[in-house]
N, CA, C and O atoms as a GROMACS GRO file, in nm:
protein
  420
    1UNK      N    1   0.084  -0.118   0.000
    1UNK     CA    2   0.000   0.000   0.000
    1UNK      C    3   0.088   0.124   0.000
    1UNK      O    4   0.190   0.129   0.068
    2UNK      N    5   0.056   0.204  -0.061
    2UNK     CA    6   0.123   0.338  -0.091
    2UNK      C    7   0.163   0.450   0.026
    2UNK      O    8   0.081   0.542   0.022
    3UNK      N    9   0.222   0.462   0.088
    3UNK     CA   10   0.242   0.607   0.196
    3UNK      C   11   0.191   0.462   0.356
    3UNK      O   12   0.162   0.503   0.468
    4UNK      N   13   0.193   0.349   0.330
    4UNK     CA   14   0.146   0.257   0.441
    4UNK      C   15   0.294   0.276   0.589
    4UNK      O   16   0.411   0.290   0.555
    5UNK      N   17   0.270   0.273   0.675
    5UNK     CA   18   0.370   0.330   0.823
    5UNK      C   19   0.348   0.215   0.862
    5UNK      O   20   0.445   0.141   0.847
    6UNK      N   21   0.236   0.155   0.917
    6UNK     CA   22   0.205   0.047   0.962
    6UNK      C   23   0.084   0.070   1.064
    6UNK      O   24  -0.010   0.147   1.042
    7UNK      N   25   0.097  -0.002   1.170
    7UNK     CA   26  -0.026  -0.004   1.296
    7UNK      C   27   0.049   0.099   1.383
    7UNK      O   28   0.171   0.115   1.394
    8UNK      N   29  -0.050   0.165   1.443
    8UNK     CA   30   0.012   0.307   1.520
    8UNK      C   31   0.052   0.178   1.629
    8UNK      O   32   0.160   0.124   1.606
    9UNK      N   33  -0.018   0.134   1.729
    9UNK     CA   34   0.005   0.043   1.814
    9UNK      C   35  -0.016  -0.115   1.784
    9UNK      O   36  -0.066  -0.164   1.683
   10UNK      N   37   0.037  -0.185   1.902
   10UNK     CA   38   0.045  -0.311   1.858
   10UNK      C   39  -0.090  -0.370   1.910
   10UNK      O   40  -0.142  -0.310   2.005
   11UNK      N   41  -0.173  -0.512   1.843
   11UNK     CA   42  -0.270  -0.551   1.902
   11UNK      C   43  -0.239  -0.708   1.958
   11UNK      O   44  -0.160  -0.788   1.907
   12UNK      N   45  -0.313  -0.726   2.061
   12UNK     CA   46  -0.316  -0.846   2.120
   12UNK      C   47  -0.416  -0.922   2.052
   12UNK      O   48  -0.502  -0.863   1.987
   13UNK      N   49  -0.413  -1.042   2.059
   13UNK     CA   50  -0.534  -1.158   2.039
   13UNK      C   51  -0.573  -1.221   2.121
   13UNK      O   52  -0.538  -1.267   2.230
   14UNK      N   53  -0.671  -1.219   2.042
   14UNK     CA   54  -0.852  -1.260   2.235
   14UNK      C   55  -0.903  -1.390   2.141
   14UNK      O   56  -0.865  -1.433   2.032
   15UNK      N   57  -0.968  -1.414   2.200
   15UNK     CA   58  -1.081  -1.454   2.129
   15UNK      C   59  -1.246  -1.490   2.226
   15UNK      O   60  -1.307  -1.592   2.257
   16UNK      N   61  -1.264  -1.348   2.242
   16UNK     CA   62  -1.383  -1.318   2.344
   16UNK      C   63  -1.486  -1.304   2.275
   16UNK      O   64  -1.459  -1.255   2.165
   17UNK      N   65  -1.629  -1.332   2.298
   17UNK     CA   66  -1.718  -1.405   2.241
   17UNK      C   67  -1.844  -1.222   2.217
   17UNK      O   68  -1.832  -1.149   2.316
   18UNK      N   69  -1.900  -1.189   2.154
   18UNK     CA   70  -1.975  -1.038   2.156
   18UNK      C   71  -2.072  -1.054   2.055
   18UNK      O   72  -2.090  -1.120   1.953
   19UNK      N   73  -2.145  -0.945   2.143
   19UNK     CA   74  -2.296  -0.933   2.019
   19UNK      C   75  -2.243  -0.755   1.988
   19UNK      O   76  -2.198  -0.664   2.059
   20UNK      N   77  -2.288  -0.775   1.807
   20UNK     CA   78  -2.252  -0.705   1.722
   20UNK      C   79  -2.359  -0.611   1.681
   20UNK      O   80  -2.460  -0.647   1.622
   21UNK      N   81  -2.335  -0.500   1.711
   21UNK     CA   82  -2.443  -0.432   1.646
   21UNK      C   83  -2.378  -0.301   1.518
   21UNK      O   84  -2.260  -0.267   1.524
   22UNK      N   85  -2.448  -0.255   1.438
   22UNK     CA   86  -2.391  -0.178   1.318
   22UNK      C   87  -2.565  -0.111   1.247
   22UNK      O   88  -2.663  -0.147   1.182
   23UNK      N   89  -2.521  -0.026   1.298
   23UNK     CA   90  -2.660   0.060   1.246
   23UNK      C   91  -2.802   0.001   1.280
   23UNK      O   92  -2.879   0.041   1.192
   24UNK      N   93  -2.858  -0.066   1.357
   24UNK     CA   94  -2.972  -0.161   1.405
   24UNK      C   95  -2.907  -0.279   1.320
   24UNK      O   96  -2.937  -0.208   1.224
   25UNK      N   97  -2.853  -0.378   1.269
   25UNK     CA   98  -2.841  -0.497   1.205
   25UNK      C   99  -2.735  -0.536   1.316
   25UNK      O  100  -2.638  -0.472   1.356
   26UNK      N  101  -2.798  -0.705   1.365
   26UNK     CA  102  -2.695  -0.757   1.520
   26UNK      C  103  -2.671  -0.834   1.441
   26UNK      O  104  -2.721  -0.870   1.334
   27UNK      N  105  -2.543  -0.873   1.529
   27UNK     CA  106  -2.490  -1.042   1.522
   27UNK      C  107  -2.407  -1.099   1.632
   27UNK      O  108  -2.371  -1.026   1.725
   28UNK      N  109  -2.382  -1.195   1.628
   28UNK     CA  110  -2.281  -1.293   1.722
   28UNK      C  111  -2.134  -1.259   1.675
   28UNK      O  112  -2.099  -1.207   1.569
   29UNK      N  113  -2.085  -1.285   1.740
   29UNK     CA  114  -1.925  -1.321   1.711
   29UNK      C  115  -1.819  -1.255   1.791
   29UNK      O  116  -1.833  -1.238   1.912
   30UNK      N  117  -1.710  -1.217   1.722
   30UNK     CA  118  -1.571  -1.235   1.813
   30UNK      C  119  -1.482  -1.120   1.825
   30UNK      O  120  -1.448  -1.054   1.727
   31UNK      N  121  -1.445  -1.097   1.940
   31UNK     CA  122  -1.318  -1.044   1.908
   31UNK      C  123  -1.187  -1.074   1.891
   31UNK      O  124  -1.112  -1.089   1.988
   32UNK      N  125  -1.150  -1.084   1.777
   32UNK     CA  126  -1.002  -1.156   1.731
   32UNK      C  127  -0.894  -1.093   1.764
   32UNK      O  128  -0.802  -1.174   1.772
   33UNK      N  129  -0.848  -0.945   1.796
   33UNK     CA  130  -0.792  -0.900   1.836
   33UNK      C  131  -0.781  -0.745   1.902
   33UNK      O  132  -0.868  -0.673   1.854
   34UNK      N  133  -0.688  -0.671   2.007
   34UNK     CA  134  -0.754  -0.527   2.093
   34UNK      C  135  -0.634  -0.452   2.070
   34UNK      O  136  -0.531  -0.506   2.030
   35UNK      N  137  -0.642  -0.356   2.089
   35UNK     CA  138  -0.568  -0.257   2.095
   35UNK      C  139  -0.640  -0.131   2.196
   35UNK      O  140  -0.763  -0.124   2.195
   36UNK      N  141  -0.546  -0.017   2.295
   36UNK     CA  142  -0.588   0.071   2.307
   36UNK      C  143  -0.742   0.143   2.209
   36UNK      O  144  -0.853   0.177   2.250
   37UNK      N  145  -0.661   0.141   2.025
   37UNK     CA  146  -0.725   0.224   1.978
   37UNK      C  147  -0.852   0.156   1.860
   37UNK      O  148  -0.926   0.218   1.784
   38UNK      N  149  -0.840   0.009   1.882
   38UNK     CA  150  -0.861  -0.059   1.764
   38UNK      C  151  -0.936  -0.193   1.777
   38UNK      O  152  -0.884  -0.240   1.878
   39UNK      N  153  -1.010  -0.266   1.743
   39UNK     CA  154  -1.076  -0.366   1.759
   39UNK      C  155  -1.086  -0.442   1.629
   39UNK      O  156  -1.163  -0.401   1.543
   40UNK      N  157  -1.008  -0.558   1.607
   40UNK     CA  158  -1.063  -0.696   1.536
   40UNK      C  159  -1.192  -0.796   1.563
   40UNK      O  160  -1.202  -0.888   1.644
   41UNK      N  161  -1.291  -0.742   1.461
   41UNK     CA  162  -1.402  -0.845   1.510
   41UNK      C  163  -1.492  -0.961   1.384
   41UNK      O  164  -1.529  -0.924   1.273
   42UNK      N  165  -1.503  -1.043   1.418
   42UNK     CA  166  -1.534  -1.187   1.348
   42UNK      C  167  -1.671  -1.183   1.370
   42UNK      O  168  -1.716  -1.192   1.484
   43UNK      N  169  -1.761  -1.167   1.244
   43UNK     CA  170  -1.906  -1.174   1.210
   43UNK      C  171  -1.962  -1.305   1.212
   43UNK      O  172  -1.885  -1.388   1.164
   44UNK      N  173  -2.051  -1.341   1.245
   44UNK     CA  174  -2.061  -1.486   1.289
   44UNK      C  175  -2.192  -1.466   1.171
   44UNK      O  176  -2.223  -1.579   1.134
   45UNK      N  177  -2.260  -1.384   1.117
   45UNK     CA  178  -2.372  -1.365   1.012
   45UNK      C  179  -2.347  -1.246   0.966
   45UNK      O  180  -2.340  -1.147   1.039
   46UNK      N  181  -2.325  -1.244   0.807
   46UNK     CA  182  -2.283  -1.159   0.730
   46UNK      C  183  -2.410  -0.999   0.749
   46UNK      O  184  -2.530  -0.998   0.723
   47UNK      N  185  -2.341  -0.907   0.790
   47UNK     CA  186  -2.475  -0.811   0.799
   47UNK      C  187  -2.428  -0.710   0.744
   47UNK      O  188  -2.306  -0.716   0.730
   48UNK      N  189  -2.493  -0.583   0.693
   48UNK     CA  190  -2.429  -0.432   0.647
   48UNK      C  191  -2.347  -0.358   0.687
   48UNK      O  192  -2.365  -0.267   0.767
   49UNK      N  193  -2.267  -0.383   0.647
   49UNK     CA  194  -2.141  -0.286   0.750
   49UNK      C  195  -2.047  -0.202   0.693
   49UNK      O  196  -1.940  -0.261   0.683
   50UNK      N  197  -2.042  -0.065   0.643
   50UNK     CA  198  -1.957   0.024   0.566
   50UNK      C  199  -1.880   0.084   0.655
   50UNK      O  200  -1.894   0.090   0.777
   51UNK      N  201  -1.783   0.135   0.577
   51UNK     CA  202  -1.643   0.188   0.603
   51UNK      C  203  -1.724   0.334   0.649
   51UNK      O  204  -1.799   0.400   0.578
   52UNK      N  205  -1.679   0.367   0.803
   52UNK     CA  206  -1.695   0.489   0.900
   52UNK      C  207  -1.884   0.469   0.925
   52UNK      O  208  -1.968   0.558   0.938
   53UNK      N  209  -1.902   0.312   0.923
   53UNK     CA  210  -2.041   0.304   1.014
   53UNK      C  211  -1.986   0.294   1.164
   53UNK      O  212  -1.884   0.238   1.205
   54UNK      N  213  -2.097   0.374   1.240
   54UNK     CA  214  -2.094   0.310   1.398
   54UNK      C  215  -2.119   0.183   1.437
   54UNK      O  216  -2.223   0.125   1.407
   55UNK      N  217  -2.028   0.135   1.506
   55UNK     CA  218  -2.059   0.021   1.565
   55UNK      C  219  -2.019   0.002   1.708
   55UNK      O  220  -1.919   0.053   1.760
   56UNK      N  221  -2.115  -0.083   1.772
   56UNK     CA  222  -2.070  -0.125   1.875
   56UNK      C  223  -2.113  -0.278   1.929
   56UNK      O  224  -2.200  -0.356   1.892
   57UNK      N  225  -2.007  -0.285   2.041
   57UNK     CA  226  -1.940  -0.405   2.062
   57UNK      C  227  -1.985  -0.469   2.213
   57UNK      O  228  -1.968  -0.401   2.315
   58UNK      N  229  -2.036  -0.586   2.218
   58UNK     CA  230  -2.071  -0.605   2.372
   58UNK      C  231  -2.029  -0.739   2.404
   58UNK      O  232  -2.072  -0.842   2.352
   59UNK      N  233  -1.906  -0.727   2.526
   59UNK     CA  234  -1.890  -0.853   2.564
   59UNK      C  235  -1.933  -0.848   2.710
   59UNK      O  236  -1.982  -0.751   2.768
   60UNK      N  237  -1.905  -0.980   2.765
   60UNK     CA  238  -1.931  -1.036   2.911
   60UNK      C  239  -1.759  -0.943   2.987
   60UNK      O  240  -1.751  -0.875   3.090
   61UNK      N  241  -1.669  -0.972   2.905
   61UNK     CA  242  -1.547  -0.939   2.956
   61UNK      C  243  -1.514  -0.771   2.982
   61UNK      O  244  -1.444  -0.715   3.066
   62UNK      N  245  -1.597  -0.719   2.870
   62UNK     CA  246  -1.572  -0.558   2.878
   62UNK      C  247  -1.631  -0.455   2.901
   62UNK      O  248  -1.583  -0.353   2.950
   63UNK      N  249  -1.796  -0.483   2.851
   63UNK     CA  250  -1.922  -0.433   2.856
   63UNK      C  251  -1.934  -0.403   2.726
   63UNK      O  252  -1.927  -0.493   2.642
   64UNK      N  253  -1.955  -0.254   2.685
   64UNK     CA  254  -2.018  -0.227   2.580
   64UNK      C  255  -1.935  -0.202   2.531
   64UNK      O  256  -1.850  -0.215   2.619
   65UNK      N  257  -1.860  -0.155   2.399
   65UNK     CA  258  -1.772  -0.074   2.388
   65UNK      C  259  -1.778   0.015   2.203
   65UNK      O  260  -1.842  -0.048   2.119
   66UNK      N  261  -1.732   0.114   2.170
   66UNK     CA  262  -1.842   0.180   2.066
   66UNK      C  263  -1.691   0.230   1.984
   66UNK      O  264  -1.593   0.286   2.034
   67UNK      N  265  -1.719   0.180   1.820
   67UNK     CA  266  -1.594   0.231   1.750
   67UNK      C  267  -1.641   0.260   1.602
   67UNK      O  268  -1.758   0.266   1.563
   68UNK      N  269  -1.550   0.274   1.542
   68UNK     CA  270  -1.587   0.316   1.387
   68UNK      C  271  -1.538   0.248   1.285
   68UNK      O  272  -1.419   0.242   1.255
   69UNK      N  273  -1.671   0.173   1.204
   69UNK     CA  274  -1.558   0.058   1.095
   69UNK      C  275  -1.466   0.134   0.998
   69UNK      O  276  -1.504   0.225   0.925
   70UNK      N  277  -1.318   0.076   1.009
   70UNK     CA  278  -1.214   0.121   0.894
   70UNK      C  279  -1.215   0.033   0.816
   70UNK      O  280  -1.259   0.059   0.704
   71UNK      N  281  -1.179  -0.068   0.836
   71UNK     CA  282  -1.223  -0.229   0.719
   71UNK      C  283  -1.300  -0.322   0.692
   71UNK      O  284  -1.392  -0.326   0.774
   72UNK      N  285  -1.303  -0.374   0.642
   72UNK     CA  286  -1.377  -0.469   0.603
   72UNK      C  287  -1.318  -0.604   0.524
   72UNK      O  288  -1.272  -0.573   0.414
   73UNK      N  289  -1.311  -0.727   0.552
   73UNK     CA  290  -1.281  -0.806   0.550
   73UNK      C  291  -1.327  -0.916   0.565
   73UNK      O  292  -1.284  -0.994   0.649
   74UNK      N  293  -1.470  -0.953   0.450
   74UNK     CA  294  -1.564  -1.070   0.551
   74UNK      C  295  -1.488  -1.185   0.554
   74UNK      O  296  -1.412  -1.229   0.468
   75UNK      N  297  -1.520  -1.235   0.674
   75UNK     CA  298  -1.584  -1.248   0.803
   75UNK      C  299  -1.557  -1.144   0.892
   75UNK      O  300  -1.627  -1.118   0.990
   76UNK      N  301  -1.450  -1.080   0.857
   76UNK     CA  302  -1.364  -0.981   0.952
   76UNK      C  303  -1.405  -0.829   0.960
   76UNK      O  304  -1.436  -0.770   0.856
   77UNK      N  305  -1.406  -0.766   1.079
   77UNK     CA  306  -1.421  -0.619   0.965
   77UNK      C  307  -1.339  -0.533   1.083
   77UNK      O  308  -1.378  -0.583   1.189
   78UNK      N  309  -1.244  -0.429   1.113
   78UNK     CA  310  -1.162  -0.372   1.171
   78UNK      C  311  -1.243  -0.248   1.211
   78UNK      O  312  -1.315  -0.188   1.130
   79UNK      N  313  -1.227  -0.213   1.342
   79UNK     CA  314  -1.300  -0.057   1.420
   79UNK      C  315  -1.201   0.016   1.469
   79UNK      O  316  -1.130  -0.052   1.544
   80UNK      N  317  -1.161   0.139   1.458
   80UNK     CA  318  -1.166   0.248   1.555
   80UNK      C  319  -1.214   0.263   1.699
   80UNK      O  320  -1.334   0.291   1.702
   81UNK      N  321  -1.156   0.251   1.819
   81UNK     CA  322  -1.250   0.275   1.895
   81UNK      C  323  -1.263   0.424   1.921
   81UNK      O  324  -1.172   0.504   1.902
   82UNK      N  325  -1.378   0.454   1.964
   82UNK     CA  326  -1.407   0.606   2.022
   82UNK      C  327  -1.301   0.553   2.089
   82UNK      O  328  -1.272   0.433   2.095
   83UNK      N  329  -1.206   0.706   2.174
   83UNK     CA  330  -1.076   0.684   2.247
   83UNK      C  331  -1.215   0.824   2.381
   83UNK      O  332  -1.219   0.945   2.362
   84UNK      N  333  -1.260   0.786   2.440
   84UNK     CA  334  -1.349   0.807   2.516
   84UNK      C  335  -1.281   0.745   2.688
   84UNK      O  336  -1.276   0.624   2.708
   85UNK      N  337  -1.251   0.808   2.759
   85UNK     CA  338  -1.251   0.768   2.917
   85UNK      C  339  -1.284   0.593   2.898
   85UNK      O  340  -1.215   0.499   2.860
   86UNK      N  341  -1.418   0.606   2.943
   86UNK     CA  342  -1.502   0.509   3.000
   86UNK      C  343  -1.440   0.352   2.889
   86UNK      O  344  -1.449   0.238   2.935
   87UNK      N  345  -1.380   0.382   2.737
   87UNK     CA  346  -1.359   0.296   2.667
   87UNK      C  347  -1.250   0.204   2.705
   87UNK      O  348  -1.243   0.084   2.732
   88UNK      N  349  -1.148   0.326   2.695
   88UNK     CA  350  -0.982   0.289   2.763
   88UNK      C  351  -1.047   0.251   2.868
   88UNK      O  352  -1.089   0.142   2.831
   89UNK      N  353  -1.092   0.272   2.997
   89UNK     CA  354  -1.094   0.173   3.103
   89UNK      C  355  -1.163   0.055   3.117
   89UNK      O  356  -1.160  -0.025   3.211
   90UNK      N  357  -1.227   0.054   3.008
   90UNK     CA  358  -1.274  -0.094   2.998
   90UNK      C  359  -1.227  -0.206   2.960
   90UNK      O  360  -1.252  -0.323   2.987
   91UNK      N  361  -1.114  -0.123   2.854
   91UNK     CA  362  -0.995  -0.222   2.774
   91UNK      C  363  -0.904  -0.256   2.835
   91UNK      O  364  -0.846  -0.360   2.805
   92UNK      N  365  -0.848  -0.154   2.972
   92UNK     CA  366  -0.749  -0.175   3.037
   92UNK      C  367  -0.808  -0.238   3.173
   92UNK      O  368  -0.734  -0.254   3.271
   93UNK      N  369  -0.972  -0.281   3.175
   93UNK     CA  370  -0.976  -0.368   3.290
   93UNK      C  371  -1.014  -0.494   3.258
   93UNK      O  372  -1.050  -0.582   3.336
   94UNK      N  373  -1.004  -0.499   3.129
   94UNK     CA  374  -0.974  -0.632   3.010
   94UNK      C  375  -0.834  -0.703   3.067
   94UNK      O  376  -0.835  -0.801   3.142
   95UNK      N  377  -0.714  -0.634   3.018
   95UNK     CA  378  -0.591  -0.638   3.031
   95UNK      C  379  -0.512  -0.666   3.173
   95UNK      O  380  -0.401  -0.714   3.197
   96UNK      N  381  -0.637  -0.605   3.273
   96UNK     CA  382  -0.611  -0.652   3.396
   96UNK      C  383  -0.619  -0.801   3.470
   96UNK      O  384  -0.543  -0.872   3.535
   97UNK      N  385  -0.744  -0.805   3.426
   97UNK     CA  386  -0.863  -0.911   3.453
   97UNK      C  387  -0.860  -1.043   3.408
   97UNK      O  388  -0.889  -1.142   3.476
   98UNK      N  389  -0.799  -1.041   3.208
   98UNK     CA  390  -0.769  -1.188   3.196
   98UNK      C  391  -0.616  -1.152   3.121
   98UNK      O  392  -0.559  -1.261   3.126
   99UNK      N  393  -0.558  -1.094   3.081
   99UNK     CA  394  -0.403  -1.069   3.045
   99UNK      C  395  -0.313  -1.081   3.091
   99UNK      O  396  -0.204  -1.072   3.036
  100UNK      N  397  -0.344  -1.118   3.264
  100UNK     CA  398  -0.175  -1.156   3.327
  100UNK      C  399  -0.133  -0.976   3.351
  100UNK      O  400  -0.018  -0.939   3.329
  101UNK      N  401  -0.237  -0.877   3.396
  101UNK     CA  402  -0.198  -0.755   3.443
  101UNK      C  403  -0.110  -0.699   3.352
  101UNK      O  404  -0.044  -0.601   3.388
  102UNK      N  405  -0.093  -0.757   3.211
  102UNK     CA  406  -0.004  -0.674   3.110
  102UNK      C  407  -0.137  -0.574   3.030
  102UNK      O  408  -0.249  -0.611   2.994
  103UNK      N  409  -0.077  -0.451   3.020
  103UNK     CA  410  -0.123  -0.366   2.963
  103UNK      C  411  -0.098  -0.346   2.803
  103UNK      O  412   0.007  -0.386   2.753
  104UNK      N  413  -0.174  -0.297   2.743
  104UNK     CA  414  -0.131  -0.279   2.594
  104UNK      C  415  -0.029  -0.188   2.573
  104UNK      O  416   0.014  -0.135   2.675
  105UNK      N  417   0.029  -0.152   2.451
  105UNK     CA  418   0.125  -0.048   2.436
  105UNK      C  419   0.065   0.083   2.436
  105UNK      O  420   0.136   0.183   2.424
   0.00000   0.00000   0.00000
């Protein structure tokens, strides 16, 4: 890719289980991998999902958590998270909770 730097930060891999929502259209599935700023998630039923839709994310492990699709990749599709207080501490009581107290970069 042209002018490509890479990933601002590095992401970990989960594989924590979430209901998907994207403009009212839900689904099941995963989170494949986290970052501070970024979320990998696995569509378990193919639904509408464009580049800079809202979405948000609900696990047992984190609660809710709310980002913006950059990719798309079915099954896969990559978010933005809002960088919001309440987000970061949910990610970092992720990181606490089942990570072995390691924090992201």
């Amino acid at each position: 890719m042209k002018n490509y730097i890479g990933r601002a930060l590095k992401r970990d891999r989960t594989r924590v289980r979430a209901k998907i929502d994207c403009m009212g259209q839900k689904t099941h599935g995963a989170v494949l991998d986290l970052s501070q700023h970024g979320i990998c998630l696995y569509l378990s039923v193919d639904i509408p999902v464009g580049r800079g839709d809202k979405i948000t994310v609900e696990t047992e492990e984190m609660g809710l958590l709310i980002g913006t699709v950059r990719w798309i990749r079915r099954p896969r599709v990559g978010a933005e998270l809002v960088l919001t207080s309440n987000n970061r501490a949910k990610v970092e009581s992720y990181y606490r909770m089942f990570r072995d107290e390691r924090l992201p970069a």
